[in-house]
VEXFI-404707 format. One record per atom (N, C-alpha, C): residue number from 1; residue in one letter; atom name; y, x, z. Coordinates in steps of 0.1 Angstrom, whole numbers. Atoms other than C-alpha are relative to their C-alpha. Layout:
N
R  num  residu  atome      Y      X      Z
R  NUM       A     CA      Y      X      Z
...
//
This chain:
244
R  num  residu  atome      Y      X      Z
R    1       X      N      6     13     -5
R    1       X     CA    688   1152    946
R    1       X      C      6    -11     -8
R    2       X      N     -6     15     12
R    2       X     CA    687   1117    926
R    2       X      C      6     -9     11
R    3       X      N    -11     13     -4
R    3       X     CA    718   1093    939
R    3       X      C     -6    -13     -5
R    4       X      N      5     21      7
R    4       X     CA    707   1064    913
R    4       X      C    -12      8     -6
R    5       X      N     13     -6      7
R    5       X     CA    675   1065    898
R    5       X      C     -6    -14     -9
R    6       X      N      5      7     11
R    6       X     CA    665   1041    868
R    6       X      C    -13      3     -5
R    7       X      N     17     -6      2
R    7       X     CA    628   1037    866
R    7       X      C     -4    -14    -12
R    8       X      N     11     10     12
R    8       X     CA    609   1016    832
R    8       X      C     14    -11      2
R    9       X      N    -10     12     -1
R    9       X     CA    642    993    835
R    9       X      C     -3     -7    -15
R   10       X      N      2      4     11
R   10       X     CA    637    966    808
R   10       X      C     11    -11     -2
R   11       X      N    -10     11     -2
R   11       X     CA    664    938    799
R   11       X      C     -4     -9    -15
R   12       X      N      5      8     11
R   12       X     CA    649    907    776
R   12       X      C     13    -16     -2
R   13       X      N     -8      9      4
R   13       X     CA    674    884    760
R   13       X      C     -4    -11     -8
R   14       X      N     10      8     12
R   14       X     CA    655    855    746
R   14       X      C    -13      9     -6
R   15       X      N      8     -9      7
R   15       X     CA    637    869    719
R   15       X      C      5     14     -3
R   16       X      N     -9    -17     -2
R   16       X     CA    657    903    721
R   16       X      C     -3      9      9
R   17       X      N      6     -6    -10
R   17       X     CA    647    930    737
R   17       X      C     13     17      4
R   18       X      N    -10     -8      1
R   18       X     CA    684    949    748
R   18       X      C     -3     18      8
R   19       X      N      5    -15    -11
R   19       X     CA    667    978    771
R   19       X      C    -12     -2      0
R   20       X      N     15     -4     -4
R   20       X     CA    631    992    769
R   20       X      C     -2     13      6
R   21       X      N      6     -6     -8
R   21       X     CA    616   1007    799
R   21       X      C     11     13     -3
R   22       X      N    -10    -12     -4
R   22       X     CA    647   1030    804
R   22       X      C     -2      7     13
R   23       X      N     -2     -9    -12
R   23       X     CA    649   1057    828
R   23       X      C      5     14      1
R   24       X      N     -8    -13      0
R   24       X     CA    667   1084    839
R   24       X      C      4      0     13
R   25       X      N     -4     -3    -19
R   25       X     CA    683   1100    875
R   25       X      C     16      1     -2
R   26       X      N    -17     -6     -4
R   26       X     CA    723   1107    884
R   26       X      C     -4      8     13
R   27       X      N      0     -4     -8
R   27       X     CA    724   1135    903
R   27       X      C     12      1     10
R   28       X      N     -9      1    -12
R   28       X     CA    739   1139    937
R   28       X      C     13      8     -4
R   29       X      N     -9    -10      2
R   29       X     CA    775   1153    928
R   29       X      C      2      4    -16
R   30       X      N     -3     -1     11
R   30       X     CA    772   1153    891
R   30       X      C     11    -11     -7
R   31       X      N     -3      6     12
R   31       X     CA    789   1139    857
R   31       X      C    -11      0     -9
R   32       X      N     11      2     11
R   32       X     CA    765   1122    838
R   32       X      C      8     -8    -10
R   33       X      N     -3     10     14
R   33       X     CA    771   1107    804
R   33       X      C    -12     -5     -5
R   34       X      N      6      6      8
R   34       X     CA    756   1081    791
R   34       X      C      4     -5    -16
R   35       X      N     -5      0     15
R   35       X     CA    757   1081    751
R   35       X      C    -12     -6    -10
R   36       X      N      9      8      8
R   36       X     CA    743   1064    722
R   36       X      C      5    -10     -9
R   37       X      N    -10      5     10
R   37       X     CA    752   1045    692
R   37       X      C      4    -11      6
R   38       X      N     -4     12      0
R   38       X     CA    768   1010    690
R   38       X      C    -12     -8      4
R   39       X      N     16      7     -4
R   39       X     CA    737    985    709
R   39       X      C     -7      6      2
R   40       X      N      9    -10     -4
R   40       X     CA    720   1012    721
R   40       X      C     -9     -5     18
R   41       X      N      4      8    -19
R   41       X     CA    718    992    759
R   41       X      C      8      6      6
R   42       X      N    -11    -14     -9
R   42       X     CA    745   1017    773
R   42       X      C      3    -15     10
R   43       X      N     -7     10     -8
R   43       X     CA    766    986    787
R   43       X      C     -9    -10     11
R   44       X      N     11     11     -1
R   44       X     CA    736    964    790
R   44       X      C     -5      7     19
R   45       X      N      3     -9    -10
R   45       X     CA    725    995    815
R   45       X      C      6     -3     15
R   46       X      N    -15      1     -7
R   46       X     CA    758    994    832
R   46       X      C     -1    -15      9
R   47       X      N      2     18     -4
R   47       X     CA    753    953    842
R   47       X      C     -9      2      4
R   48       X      N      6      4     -7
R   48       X     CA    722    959    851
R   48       X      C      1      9     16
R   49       X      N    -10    -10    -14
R   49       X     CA    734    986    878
R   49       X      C      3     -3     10
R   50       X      N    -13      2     -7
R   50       X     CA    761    973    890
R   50       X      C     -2    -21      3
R   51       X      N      8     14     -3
R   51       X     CA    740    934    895
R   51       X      C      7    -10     -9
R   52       X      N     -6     14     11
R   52       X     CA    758    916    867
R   52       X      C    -12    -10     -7
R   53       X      N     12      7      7
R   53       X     CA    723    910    852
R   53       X      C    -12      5      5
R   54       X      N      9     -5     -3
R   54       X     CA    695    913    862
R   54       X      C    -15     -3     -9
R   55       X      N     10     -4     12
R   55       X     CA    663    930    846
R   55       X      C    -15    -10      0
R   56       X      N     13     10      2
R   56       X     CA    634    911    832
R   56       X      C    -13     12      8
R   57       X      N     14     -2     -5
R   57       X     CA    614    943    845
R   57       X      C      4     16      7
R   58       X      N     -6    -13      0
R   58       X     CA    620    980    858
R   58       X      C      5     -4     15
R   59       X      N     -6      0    -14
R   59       X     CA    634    992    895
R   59       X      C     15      8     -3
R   60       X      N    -10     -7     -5
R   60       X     CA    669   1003    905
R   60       X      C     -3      7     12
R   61       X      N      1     -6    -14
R   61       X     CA    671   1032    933
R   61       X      C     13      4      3
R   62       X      N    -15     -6      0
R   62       X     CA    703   1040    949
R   62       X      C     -1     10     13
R   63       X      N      2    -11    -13
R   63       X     CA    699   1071    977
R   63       X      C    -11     -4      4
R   64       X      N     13      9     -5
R   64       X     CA    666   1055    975
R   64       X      C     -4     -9      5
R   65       X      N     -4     11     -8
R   65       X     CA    677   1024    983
R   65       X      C     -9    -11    -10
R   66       X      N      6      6     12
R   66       X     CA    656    995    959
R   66       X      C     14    -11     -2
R   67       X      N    -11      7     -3
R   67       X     CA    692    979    947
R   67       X      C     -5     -9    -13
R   68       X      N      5      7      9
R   68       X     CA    672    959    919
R   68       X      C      0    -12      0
R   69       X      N      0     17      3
R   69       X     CA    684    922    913
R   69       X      C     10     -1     13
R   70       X      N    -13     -1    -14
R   70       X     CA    713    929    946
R   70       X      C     11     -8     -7
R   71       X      N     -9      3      5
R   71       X     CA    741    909    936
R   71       X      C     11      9      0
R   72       X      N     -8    -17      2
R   72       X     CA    769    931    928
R   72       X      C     13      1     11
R   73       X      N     -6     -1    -12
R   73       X     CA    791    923    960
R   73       X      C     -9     11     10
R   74       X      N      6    -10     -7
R   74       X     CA    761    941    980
R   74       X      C     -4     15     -5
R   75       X      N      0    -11      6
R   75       X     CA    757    968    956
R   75       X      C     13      5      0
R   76       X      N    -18     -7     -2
R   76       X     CA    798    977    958
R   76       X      C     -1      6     11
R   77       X      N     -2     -1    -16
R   77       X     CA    792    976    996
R   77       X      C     -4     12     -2
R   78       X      N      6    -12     -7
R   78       X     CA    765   1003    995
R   78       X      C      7     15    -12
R   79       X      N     -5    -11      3
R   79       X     CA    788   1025    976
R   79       X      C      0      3    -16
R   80       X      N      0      2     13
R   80       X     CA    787   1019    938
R   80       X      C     12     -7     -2
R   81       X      N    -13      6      4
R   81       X     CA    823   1013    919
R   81       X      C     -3     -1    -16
R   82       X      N     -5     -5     13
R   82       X     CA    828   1006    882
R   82       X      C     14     -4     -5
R   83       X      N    -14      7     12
R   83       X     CA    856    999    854
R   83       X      C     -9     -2     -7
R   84       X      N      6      6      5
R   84       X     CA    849    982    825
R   84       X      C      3      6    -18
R   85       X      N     -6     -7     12
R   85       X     CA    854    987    786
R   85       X      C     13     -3     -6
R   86       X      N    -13      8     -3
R   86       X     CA    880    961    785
R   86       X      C      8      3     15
R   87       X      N     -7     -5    -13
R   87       X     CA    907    972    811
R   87       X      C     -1    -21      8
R   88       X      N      1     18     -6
R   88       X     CA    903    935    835
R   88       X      C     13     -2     11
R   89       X      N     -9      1    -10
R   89       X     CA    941    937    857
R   89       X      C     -1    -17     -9
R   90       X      N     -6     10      0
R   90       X     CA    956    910    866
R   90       X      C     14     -1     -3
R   91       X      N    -14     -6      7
R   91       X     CA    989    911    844
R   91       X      C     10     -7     10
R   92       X      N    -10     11     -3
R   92       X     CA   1010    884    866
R   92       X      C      1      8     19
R   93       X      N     -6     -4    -16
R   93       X     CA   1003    907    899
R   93       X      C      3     16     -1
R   94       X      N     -8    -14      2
R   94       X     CA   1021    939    904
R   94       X      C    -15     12      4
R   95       X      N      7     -9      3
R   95       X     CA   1002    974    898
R   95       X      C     -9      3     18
R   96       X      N      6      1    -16
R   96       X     CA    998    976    941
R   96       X      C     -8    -10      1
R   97       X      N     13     11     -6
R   97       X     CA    981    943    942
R   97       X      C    -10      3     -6
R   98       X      N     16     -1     11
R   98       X     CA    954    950    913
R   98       X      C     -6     10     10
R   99       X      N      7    -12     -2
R   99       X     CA    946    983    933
R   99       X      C     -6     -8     14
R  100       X      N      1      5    -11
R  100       X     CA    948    963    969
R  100       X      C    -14     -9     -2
R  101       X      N      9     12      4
R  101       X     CA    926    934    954
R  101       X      C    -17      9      5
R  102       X      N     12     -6      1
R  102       X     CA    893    959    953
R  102       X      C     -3      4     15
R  103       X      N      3     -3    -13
R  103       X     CA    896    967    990
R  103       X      C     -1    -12      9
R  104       X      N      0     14    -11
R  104       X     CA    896    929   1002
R  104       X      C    -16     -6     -2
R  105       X      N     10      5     -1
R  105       X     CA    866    913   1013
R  105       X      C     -7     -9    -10
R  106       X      N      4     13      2
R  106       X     CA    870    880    999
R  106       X      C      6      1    -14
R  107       X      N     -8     -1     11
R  107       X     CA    885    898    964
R  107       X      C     16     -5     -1
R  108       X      N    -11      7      4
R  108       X     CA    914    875    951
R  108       X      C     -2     -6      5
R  109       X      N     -7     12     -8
R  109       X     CA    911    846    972
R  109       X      C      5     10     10
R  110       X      N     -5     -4    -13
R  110       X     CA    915    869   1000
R  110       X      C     18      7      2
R  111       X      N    -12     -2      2
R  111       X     CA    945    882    984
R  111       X      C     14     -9      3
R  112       X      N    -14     16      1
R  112       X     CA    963    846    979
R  112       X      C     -1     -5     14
R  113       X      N     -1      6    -19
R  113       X     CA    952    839   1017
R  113       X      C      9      3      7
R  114       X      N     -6     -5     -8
R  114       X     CA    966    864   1032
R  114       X      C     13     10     -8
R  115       X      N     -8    -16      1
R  115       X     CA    996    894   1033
R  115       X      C     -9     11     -1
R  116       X      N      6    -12     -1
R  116       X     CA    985    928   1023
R  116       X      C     -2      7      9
R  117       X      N     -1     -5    -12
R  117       X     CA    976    946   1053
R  117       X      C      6     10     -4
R  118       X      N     -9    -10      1
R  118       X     CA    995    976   1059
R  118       X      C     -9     17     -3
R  119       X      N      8     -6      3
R  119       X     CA    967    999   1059
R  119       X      C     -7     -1    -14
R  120       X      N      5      1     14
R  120       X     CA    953    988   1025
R  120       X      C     13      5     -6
R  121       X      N    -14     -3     12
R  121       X     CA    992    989   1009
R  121       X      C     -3     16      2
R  122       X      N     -5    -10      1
R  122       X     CA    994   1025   1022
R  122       X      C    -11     10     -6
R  123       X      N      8     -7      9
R  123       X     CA    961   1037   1005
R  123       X      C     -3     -5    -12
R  124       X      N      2      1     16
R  124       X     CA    965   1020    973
R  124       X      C     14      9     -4
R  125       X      N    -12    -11      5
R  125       X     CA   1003   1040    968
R  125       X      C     -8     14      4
R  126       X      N      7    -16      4
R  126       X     CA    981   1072    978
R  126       X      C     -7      3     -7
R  127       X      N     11     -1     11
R  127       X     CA    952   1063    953
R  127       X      C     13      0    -15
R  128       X      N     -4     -3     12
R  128       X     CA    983   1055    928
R  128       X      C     12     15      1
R  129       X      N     -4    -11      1
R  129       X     CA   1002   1088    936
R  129       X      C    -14     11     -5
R  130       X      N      9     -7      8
R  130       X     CA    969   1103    926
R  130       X      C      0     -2    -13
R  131       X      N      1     -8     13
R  131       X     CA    966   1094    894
R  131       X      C     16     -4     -9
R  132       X      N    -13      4      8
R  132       X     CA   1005   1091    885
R  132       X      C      9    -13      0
R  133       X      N     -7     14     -2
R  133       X     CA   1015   1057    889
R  133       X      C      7     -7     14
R  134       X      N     -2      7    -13
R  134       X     CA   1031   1054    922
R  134       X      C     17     -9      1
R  135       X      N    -16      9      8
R  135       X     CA   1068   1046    902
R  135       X      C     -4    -16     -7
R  136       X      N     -1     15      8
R  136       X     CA   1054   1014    886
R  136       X      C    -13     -7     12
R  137       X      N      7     12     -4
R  137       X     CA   1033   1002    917
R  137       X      C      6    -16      2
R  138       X      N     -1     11     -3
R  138       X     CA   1055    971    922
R  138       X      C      9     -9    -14
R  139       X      N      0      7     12
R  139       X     CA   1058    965    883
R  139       X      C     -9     -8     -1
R  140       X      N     12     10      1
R  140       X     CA   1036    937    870
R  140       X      C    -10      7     -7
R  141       X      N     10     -9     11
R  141       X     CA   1005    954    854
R  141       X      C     -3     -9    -13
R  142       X      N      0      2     13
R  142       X     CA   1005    935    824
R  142       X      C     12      6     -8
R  143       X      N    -10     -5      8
R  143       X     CA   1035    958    814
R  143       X      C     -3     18      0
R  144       X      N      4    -14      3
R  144       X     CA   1014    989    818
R  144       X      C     -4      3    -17
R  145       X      N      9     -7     13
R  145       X     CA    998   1008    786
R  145       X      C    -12     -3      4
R  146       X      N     15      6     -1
R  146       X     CA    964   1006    781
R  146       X      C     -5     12      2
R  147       X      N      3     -9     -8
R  147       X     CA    962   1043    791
R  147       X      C      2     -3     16
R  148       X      N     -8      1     -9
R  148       X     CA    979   1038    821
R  148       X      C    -11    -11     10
R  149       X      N      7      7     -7
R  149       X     CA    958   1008    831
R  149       X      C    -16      4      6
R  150       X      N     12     -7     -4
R  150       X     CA    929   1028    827
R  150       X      C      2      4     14
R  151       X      N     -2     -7    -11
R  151       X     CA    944   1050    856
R  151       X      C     -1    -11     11
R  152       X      N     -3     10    -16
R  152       X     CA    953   1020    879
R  152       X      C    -18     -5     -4
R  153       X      N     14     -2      1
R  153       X     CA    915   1009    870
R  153       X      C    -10      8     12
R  154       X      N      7    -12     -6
R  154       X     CA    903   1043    885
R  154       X      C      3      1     14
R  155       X      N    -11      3    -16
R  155       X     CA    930   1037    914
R  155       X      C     -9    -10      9
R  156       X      N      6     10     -2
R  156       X     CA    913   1005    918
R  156       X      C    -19      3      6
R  157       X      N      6      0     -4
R  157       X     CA    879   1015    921
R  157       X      C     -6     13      9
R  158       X      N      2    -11     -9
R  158       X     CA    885   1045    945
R  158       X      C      4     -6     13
R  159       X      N     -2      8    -14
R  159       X     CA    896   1015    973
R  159       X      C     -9     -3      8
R  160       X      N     13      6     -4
R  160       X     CA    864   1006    984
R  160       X      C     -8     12      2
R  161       X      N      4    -15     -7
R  161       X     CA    855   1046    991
R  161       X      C    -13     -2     -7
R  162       X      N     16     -1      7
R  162       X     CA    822   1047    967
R  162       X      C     -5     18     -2
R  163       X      N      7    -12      1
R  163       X     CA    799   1076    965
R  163       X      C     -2      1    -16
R  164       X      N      4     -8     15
R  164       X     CA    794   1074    926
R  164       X      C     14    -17     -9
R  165       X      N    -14      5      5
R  165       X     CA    823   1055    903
R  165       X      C     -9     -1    -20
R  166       X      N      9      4     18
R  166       X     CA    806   1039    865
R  166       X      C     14     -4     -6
R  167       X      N    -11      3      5
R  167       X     CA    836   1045    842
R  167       X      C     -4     -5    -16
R  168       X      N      1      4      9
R  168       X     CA    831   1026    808
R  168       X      C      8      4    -12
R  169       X      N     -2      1     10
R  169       X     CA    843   1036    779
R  169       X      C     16     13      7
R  170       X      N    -11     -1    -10
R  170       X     CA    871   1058    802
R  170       X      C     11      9    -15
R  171       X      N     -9    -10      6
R  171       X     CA    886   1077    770
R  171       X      C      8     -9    -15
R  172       X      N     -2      7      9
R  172       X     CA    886   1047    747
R  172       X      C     18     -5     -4
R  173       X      N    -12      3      3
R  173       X     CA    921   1039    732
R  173       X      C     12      2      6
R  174       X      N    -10     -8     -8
R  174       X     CA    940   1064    752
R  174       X      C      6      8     -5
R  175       X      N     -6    -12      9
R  175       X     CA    969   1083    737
R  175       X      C     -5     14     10
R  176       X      N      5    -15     -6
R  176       X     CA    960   1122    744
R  176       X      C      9      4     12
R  177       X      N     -7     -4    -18
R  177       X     CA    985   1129    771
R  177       X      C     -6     -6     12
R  178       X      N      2      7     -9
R  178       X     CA    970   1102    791
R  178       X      C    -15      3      0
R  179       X      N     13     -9      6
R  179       X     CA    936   1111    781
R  179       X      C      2      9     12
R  180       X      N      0     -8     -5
R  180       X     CA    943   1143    796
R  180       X      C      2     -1     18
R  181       X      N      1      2    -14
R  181       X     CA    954   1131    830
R  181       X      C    -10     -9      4
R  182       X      N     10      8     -5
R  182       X     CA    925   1105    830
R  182       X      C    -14     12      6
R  183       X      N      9     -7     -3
R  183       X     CA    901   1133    830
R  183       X      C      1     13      9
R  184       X      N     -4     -9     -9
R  184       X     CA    919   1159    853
R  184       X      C     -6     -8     16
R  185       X      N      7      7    -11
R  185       X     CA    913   1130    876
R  185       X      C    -10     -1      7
R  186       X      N     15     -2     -6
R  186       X     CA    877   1128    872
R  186       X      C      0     14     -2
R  187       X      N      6     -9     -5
R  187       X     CA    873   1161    873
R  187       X      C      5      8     14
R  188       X      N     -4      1    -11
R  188       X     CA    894   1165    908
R  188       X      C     -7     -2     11
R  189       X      N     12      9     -2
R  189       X     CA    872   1137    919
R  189       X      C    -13      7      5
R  190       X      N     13     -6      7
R  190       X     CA    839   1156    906
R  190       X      C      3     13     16
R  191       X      N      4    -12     -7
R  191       X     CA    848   1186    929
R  191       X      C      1      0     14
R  192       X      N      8      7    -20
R  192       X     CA    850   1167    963
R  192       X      C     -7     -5     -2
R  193       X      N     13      8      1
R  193       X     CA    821   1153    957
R  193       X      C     -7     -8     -7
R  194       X      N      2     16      9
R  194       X     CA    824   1121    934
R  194       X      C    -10      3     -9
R  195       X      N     10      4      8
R  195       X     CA    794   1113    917
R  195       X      C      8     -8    -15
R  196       X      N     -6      7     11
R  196       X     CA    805   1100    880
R  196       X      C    -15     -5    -14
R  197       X      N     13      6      9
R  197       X     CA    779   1078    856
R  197       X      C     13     -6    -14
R  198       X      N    -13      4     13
R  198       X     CA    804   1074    819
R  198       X      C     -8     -2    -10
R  199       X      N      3      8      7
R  199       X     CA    797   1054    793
R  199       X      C     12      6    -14
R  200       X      N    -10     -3      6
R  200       X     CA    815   1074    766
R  200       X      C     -5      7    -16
R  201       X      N      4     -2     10
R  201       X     CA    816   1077    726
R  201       X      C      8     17     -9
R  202       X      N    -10     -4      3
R  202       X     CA    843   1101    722
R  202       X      C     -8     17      7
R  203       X      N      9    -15    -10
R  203       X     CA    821   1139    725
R  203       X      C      3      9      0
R  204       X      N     -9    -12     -3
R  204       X     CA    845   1163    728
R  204       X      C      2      0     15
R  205       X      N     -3      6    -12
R  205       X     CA    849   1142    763
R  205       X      C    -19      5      2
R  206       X      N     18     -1     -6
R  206       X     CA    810   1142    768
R  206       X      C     -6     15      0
R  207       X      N      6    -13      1
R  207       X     CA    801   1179    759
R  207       X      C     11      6     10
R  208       X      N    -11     -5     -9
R  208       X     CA    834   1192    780
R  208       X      C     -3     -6     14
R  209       X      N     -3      8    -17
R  209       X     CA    829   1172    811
R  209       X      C    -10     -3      9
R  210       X      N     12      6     -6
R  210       X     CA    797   1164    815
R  210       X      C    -14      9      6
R  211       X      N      9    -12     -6
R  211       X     CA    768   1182    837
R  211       X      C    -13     -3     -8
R  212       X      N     13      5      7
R  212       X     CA    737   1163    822
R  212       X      C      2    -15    -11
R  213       X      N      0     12      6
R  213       X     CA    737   1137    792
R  213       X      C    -12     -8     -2
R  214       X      N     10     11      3
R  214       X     CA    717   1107    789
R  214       X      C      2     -6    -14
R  215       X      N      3      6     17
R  215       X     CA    705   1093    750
R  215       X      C     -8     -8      1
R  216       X      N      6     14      3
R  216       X     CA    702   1060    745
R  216       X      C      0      0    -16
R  217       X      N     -2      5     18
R  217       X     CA    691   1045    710
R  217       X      C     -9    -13      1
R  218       X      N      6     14     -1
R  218       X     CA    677   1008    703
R  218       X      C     -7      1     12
R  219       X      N      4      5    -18
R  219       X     CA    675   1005    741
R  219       X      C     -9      8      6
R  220       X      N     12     -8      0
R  220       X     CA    655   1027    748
R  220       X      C      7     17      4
R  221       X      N     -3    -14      0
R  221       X     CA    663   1066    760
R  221       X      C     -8     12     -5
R  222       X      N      7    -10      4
R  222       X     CA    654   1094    745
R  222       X      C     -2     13      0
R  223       X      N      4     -9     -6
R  223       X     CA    660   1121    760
R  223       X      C     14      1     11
R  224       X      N     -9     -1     -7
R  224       X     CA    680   1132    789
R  224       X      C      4     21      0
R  225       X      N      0    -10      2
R  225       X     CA    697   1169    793
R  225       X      C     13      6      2
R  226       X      N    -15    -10     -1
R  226       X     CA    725   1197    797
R  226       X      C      7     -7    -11
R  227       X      N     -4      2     12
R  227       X     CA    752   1189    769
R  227       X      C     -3     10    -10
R  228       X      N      3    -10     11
R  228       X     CA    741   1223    756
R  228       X      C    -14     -3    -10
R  229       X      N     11      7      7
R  229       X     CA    704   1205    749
R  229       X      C     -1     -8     -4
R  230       X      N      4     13      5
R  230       X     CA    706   1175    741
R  230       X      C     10      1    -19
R  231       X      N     -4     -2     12
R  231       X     CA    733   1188    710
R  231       X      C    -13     10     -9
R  232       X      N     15     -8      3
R  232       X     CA    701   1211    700
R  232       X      C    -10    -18     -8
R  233       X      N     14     12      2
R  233       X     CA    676   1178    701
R  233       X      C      2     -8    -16
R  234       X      N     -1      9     11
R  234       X     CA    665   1165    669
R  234       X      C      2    -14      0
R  235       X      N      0     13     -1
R  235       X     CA    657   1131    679
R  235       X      C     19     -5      6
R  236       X      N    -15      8     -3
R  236       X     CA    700   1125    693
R  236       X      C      4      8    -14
R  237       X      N    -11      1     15
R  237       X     CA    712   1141    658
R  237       X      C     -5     -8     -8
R  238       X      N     -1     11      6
R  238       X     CA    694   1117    643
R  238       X      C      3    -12      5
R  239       X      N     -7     13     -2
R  239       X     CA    700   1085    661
R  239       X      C     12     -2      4
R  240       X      N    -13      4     -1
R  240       X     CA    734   1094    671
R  240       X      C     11     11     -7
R  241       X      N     -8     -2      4
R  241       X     CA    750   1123    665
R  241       X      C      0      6    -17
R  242       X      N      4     -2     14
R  242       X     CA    739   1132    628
R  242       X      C      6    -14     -6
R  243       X      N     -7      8     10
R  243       X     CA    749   1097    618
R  243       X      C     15     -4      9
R  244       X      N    -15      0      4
R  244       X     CA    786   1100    634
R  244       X      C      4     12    -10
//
C-alpha cells in the first residue's frame, strides 16, 4: 500500500523548470531511495513534500490524504519528519534541547517560553540512548561531529512520532564508524515499521538498504525499481550511474 504518493508533480522557477511531472509511490513500511545526479529535483522533491514550496502543478497524497500546498507545520502533524543536507542544530543549545525543540508546538519560541516538560526531556534521552548520544545530551551541540549531529538529527525527528522520516543526504560526510551506526538505526527503525524516503548519492548505501529506488534526472524521473533493476536499466547508467 502507497503511504506518499507523488502524482505529475511539477516545480517552475521563473523560467526554470526544476521538476517535471514527477511521480512515484513510498510504500507502506519500506526504504525508498531517491537518486539522481547533482540538479536532478531530488531536494527540490523533498521541499515540495515536506510544504517548504509549493508546486506550480502536480498532487501530493499522504495515506491518501491531498497534503499539496499544506504548510509544513500541518504536514509534520499528520506524520511526515525530515533532516536536511546541511545538519540545522542549534550550536548554543545543548544536544537535549535540539532533540526537545521538535516535540514543542510553538518550536523554539516555545522552548524560550517555557521549561522542558518532564515528559518530553525523558523521551528525547530515550530517542538519544537510541542512537548513542545520551553522554553528550547536556553538551552544547555545536561541539558535536558532523556524524554525530546527523544522529541527534534522526533523534530529533523521531520526537514528533512520524509514520515516514525524509533523511537527506543521511550518509554524506560521515566518517564510516558513524556511518555504520547511522544506518543500523535506520534499519532498526525500518523493522518496526518506519517508513524511510532518502535522498542519497553514496550507492553502496542505496543498493544495501534500500527496498525500491527512485531515478531522477533533469527533474524529471525515470524510472522507479528494486535496487536489483534499476542497476540493470539503461536509461539510470546513463544519466547517473554510468557517468559516476
Amino acid at each position: 500500500m502507497a503511504l506518499l504518493e507523488v502524482r505529475d508533480l511539477t516545480k517552475d522557477f521563473g523560467g526554470l523548470r526544476a521538476v517535471n511531472r514527477c511521480s512515484f509511490t513510498v510504500e507502506q513500511g519500506s526504504i525508498t531511495a531517491l537518486i539522481g545526479p547533482n540538479g536532478a529535483g531530488k531536494t527540490t522533491v523533498f521541499n515540495l513534500i515536506t510544504g517548504l514550496l509549493r508546486p506550480t502543478s502536480g498532487r501530493i497524497y499522504f495515506q491518501g490524504r491531498d497534503i499539496t500546498a499544506m504548510p509544513p507545520h500541518r504536514i509534520a502533524r499528520l506524520g511526515i519528519a525530515r533532516t536536511f543536507q546541511i545538519t540545522r542544530e542549534l550550536a548554543e543549545l545543548t544536544v537535549l534541547e535540539n532533540v526537545v525543540v521538535h516535540a514543542i508546538r510553538d518550536g523554539l519560541a516555545g522552548l524560550i517560553r517555557s521549561s522542558i516538560l518532564q515528559h518530553e526531556a525523558e523521551q528525547a534521552m530515550a530517542l538519544l540512548e537510541f542512537v548513542g548520544l545520551a553522554a553528550l545530551a547536556h553538551e552544547k551541540a555545536g561541539k558535536l561531529s558532523y556524524g554525530q549531529r546527523k544522529l541527534m538529527e534522526l533523534a530529533g525527528a523521531l520526537m514528533a512520532n512520524p509514520q515516514m522520516i525524509m533523511l537527506d543526504e543521511p550518509a554524506a560526510g560521515v566518517n564510516p564508524a558513524l556511518l555504520e551506526e547511522i544506518l543500523e538505526r535506520i534499519l532498526q527503525l525500518n523493522r518496526s515499521g518506519m517508513t524511510f524516503l532518502i535522498i542519497e548519492h553514496n550507492m553502496d548505501v542505496v543498493m544495501n538498504l534500500s527496498h525500491q529506488v527512485v531515478v531522477m534526472a533533469h527533474g524529471e524521473v525515470i524510472c522507479q525499481g528494486t535496487p536489483e533493476t534499476i542497476q540493470q536499466d539503461p536509461r539510470v547508467l546513463d544519466a547517473y550511474l554510468g557517468a559516476a
